[in-house]
Backbone bond lengths (Angstrom), bond angles and torsions (degrees), N, CA, C in turn:
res aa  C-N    CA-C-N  psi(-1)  N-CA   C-N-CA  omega(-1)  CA-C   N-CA-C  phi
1 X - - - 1.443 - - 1.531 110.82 -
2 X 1.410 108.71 -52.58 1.612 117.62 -179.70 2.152 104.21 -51.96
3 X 1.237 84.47 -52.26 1.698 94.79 -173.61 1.460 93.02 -45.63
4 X 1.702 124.81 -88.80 0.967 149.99 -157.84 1.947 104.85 -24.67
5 X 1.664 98.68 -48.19 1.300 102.90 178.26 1.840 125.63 -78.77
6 X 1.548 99.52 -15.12 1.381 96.80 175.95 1.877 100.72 -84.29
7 X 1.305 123.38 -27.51 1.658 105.44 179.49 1.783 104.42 -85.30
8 X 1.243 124.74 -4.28 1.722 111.16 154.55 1.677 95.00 -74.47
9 X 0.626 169.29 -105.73 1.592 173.35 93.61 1.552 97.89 102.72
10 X 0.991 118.74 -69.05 1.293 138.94 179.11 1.612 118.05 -58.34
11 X 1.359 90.56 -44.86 1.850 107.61 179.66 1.926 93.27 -77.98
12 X 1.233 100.46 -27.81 1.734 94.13 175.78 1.514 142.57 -49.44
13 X 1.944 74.23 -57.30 2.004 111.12 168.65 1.501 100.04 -59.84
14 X 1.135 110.82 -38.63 1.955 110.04 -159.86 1.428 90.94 -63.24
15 X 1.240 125.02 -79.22 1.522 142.05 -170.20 1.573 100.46 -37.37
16 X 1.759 123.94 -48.06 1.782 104.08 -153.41 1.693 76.95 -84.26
17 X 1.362 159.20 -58.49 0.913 160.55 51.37 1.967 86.28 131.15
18 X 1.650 86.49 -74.17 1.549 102.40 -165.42 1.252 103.88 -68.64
19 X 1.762 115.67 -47.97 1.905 106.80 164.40 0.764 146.37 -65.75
20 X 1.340 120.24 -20.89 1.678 147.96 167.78 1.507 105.97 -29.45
21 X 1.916 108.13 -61.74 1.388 99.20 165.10 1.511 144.05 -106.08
22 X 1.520 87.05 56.20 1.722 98.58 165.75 1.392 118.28 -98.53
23 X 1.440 114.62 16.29 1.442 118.71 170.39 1.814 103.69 -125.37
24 X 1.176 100.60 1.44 1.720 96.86 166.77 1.436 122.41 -44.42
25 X 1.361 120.68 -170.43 1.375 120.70 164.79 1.511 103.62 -164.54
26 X 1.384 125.95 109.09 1.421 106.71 -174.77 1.642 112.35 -117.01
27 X 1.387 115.74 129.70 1.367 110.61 -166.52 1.427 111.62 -115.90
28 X 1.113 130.19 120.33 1.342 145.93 -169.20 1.526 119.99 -75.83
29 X 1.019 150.81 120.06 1.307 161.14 133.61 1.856 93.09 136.86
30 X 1.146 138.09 36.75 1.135 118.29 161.75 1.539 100.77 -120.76
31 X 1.644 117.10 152.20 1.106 147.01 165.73 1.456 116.09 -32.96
32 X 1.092 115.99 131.42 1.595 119.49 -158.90 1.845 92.58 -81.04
33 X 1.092 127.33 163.64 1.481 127.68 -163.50 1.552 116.70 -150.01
34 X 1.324 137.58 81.64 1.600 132.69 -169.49 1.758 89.68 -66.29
35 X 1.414 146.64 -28.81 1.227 131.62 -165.39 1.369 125.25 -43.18
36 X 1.909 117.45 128.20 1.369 102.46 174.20 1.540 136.73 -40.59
37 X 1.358 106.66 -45.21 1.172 122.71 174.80 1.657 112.90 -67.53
38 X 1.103 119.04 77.08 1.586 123.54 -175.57 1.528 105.77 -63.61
39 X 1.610 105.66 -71.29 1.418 108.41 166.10 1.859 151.09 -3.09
40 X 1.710 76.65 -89.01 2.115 99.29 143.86 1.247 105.85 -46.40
41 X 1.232 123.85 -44.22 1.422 113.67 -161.83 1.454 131.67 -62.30
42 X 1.986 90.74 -51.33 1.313 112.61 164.70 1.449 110.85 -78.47
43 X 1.122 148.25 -21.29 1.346 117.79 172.48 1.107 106.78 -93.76
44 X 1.189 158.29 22.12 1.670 154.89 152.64 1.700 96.07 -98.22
45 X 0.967 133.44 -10.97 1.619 129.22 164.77 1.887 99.04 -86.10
46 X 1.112 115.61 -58.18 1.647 118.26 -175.51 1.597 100.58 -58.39
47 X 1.087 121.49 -34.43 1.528 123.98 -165.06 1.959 101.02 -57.72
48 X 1.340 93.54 -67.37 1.834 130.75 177.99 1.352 75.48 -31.24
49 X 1.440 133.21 -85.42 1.210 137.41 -147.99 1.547 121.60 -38.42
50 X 1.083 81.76 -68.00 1.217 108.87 -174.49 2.165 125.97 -79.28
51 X 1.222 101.85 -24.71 1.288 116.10 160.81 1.630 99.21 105.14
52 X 1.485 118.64 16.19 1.326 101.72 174.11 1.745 134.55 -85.45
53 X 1.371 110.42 163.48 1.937 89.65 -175.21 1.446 88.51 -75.87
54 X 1.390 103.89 150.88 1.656 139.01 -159.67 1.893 88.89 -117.33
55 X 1.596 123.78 124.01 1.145 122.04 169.98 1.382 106.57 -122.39
């Protein structure tokens, strides 16, 4: 019984797991970044890029 319920559990994580990142976004050639401010971060890096005014 115990078993049975840890592989639904498991089969649970797998499944939200796999949708979780269909709202990702992954952007390639910029500098990896620990800063809190991820956000700010990434759009003043996309801005640079791309030539937009950065606020």
């Amino acid at each position: 019984m115990l078993r049975d319920r840890v592989t639904d559990l498991e089969y649970s994580m797998d499944t939200s797991e796999q949708y979780s990142s269909r709202n990702n976004v992954r952007i390639f050639e910029m500098p990896y970044s620990t800063d809190s401010n991820l956000a700010h971060t990434t759009k003043g890096q996309l801005c640079k890029t791309s030539g937009c005014v950065h606020q």
